[in-house]
N, C-alpha and C positions, 0 to 999 in steps of 0.2 A: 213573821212576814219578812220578806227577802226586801233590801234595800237594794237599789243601784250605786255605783258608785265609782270613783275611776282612781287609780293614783295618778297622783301630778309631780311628785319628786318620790326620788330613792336614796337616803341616808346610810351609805356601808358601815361608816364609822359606828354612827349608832344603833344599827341593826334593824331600822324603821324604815318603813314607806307613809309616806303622804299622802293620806287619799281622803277625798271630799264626795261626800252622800249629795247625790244629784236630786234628790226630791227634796232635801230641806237644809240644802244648800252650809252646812257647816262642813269644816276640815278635822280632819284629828289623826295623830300619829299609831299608826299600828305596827307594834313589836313583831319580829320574825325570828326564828331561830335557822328556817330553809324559804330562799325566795328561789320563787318556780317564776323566770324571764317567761313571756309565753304569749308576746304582742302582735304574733303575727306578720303579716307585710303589707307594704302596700302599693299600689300600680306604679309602673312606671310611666310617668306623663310627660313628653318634653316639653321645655321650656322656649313653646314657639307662638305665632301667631294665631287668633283662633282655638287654640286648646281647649277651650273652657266653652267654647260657642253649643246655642244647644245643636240636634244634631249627631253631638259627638260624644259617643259612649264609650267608659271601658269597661269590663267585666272580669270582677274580682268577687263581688258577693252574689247571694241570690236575687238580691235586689235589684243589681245591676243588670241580671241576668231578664226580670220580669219587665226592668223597663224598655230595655234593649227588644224583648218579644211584642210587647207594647205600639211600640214606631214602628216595628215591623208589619204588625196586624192592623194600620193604618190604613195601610194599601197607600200610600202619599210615595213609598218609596221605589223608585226601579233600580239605581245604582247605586253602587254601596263599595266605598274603599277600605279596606283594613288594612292598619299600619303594623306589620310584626308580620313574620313568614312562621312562625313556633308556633307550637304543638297548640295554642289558644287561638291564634289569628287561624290556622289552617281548618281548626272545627269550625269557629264563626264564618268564613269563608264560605265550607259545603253547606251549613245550614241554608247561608242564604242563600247558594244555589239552586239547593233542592226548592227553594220556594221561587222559582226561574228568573232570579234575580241579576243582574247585570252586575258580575263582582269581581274587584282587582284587588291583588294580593299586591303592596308595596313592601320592600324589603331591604336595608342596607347591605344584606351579605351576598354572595354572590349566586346561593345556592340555597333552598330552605333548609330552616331548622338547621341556625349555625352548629348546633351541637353534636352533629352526625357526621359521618365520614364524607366529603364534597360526593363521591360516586354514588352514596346513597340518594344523595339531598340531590343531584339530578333526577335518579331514575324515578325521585317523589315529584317535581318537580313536573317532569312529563305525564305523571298520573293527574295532576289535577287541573293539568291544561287539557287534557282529556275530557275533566268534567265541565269544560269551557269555563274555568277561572282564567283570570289573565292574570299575567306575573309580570310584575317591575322588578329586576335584583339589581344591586350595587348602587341604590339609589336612596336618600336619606328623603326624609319631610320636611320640609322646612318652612311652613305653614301651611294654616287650614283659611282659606278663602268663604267670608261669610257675605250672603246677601242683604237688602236692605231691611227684612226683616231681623237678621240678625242669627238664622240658621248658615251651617256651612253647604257650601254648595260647589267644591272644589277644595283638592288636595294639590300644593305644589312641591315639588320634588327638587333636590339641588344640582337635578341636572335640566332643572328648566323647562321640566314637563308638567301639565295641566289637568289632573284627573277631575274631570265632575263628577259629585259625589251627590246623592240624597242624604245618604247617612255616612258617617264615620265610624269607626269601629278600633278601638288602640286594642291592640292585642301584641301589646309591647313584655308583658313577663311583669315579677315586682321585684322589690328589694323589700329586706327587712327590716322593718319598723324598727329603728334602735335609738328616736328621738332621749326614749327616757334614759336608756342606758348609755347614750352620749351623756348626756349629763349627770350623770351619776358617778361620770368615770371609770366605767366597765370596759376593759378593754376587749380591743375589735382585732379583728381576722383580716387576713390579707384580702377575703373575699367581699367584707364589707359587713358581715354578717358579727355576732358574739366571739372572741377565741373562747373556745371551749377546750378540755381534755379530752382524752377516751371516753370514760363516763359522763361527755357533754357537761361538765361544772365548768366555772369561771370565778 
């Protein structure tokens, strides 16, 4: 029978990870001769007002994915801001469209999907104002405005602009999960990620 379990520390010196069985709650050291890093990522959420209000989803697992379909299948919602202009915000975006939803794409870059040539990320840009998305660029979030219930119902931008919002939507991108391997003292990449070799070892 398969345990759950998590590690909680990584021991280079000693060739040990630290992990603790989540159903009966003891810890114990397991020896390694090859440790496979392999924690994944996790969203990137800013550190603003409202972040955490319910309302506001971001979508990383499938989880996230059914509850986000969920609020959607409410019918509660008509407007809908997404934060991130990337390849996540711009699907969640048309989805909500398609279901004739009132939906504004916010974005700090000037152009979508900072990671394309600017001529590209216009001419996309004009395609999905076509599909009646509205586009905020060069404009950051600088909180999410909640009601007295304690949903958000407005996104504010630091150029001073007011989107009301039913739902939120962070379709910010992630970073890689390297809690453990910070402390481990595995060294990091210029990109924030593991340094790795050619054959991805560290």
């Amino acid at each position: 029978m398969r345990t759950r379990t998590e590690v909680t520390a990584i021991d280079l010196s000693a060739r040990t990870v630290r992990a603790r069985d989540l159903d009966h709650g003891r810890e114990y050291n397991e020896p390694f001769d090859t440790l496979v890093y392999a924690t994944g990522s996790v969203p990137l959420r800013p550190q603003i007002s409202g972040i955490d209000a319910a309302g506001v989803y971001g979508v990383q697992t499938l989880d996230d994915g059914a509850a986000l379909r969920s609020e959607l299948d409410s019918e509660r919602v008509r407007r809908v801001v997404v934060v991130g202009g990337g390849y996540i915000g711009l699907e969640i975006a048309e989805a909500c469209r398609v279901r004739d939803l009132d939906v504004t794409v916010v974005d700090r870059s000037p152009t979508l999907v900072g990671t394309i040539d600017p001529d590209i990320g216009v001419f996309l840009g004009d395609a999905v104002r076509a599909m009646g998305i509205a586009l905020v660029h060069s404009e950051a979030v600088v909180g999410i405005e909640t009601g007295h219930d304690g949903r958000a119902i407005a996104v504010h931008t630091d150029a001073e602009r007011r989107l009301p919002a039913d739902l939120v939507v962070l379709g910010l991108g992630v970073r890689p999960d390297i809690d453990l391997a910070q402390r481990a003292g595995i060294p990091l990449g210029t990109s924030g990620g593991i340094a790795v070799d050619a054959r991805m070892r560290t």
